[in-house]
N, C-alpha and C positions, 0 to 999 in steps of 0.2 A: 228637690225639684219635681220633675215628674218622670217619667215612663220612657219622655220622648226630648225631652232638652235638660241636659245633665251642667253644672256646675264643672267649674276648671279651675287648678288653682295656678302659680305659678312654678309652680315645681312640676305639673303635669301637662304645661303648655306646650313644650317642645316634641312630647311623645304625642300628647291630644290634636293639636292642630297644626305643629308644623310637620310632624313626620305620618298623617292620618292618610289613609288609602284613598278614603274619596273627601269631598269637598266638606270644609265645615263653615257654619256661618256660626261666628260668633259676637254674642250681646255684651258689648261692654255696659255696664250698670251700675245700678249703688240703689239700696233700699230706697234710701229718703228721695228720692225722685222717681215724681211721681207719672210723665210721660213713660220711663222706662215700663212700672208696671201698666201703663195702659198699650206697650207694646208685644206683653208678655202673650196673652192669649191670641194674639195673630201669631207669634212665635210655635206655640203649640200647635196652632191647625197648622201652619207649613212644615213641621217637624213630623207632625203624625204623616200627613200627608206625602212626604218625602225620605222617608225613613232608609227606603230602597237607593238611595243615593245621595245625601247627604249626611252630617248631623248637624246638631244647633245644640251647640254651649254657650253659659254664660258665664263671663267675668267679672268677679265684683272690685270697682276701680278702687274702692274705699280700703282694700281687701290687697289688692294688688298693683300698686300706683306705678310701682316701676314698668309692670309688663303695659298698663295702656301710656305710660310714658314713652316707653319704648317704639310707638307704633302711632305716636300723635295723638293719642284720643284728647281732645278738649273741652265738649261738649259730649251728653248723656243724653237718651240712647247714642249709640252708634255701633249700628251693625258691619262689621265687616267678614269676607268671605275671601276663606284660604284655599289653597289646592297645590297640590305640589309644593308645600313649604313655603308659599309667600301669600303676600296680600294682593287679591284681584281686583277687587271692588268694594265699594262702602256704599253706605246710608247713612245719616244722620239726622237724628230727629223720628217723630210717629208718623209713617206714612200707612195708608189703609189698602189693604190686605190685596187687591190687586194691584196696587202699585208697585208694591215690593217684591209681589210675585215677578213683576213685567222688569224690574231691576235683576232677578236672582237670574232670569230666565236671559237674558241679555250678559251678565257675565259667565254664566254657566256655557252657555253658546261658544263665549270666546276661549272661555279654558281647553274645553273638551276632556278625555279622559284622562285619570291622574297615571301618569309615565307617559304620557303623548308628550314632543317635544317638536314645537317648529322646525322646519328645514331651512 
């Protein structure tokens, strides 16, 4: 992968994103599809760019069917974002680079930080 969005597999999902200190978005994908790779390089600049407080892994569905079974994925891309060991928010489909910004920034808003707990 790169520097900045690291590969997950299913054996390292539980420790990578459900038990991860800060927020992670991750890319469920599969090579042969080819919106995914045209999501990848918006993936990159939000990863570098946010490195200080989130990360961004991908999951390859071809690779690991049970884990995006497990969580509904039915459609490729689809981004979703963890925190505190659950699912916050999704994306589905290539949406352009502030949009998804203004989605991350909207769920991120709602979670706050990881071991904050509603009253």
């Amino acid at each position: 992968m790169s520097k900045f969005v690291s590969d997950v597999s299913g054996r390292e999902w539980g420790e990578e994103v459900l038990g991860s200190e800060v927020p992670v978005l991750v890319d469920f994908w599969a090579d042969w599809c080819g919106p995914c790779h045209a999501v990848s390089p918006i993936l990159e600049e939000i990863a570098k760019e946010r490195a200080d407080r989130m990360k961004v892994l991908k999951l390859d569905v071809d690779q690991y069917p049970k884990v995006a079974a497990e969580y509904g994925v039915r459609s490729i891309p689809t981004l979703a974002l963890f925190s505190g060991g659950a699912e916050r928010g999704r994306v589905v489909g290539v949406l352009p680079k502030p949009r998804l910004e203004t989605e991350l920034d909207k769920v991120m808003g709602r979670v706050g930080s990881p071991g904050d707990e509603a009253a």
